[in-house]
C-alpha positions, 0 to 999 in steps of 0.5 A, a space after each residue: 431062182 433069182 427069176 422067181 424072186 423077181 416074180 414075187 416082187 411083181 406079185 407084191 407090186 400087183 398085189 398092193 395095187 389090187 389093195 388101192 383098187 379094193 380101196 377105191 370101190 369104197 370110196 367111189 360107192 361113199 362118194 357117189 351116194 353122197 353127191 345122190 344124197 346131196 343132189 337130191 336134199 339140197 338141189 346141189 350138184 356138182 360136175 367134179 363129183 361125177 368126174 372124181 368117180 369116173 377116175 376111181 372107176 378107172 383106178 379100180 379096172 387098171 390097178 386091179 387087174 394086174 392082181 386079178 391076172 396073178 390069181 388066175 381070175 381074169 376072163 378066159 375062153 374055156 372051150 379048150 382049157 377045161 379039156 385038156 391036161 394041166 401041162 396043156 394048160 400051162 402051154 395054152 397060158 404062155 402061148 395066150 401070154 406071148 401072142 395075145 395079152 403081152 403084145 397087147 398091153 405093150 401096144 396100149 402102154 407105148 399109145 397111151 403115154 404120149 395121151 397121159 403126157 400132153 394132158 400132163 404138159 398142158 395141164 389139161 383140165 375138163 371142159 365142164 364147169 368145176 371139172 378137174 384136172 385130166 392128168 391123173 385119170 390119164 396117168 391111171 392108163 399107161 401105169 395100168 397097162 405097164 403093170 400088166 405087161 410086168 405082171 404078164 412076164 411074171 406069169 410067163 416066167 412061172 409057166 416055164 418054170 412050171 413046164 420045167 419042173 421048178 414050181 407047181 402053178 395050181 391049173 385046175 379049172 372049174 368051168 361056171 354053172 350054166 
């Protein structure tokens, strides 16, 4: 069971990244309103707004979409999976795991650090006027992608315990209203 307590401790780490994603929707809303608000009272804009809510915008997909993996929330293809039995469902999820979504995200974690570490090197800065510094929106990639490598092993890892006995996954699925 030491394996399932490594799968709580990613679930916690998703889960406290999915709570500065939650933060950075508000944030992103308050800033872009302000610097509308500002623009258009004042006739005052500024590039480094626009470019601190496209980093939260990039804070918001990478650090909540290994959370919304865990609860089960991310697209999928339900042609098959509404059809068929919990345990086949289990089976379409780890083969999904290991063939699509694994691969996948090691592929983009392995590409996108050299990406994050020349910016960090160069201390890579925009090039419009009062543009910030590009390294941390880069940074934002490779941890996003690592963290859903982790959390994809913790689904892997529950799948099987569930094939195997040792858990109950909830794999009822609802198909949308069409």
């Amino acid at each position: 069971m030491d394996v399932l307590k490594f799968t709580n401790a990613i679930d916690r780490l998703s889960d406290a990244f999915g709570f500065v994603a939650k933060w950075l929707v508000l944030f992103a809303c308050l800033i872009s309103a302000g610097n509308a608000t500002i623009r258009y009272l004042f006739h005052y804009s500024s590039n480094g707004w626009l470019e601190i809510q496209w980093y939260m915008f990039a804070g918001i997909v990478f650090f909540g979409a290994s959370q919304t993996l865990r609860l089960n929330e991310h697209v999928r293809v339900d042609l098959l999976y509404s059809a068929v039995s919990d345990r086949a469902r289990l089976w379409i999820d780890i083969i999904g795991l290991c063939v699509f979504l694994l691969p996948a995200m090691i592929y983009l974690t392995y590409m996108t650090t050299p990406f994050f570490l020349n910016s960090w090197n160069s201390q890579e800065y925009s090039s419009n006027a009062g543009g910030l510094i590009l390294w941390p929106v880069k940074l934002v990639l490779p941890v996003g992608f690592a963290l859903l490598v982790l959390q994809g092993v913790a689904e892997l890892i529950k799948r099987i315990a569930a094939l195997a006995g040792l858990v109950k996954i909830d794999t009822h699925y609802e198909a949308p209203l069409q």
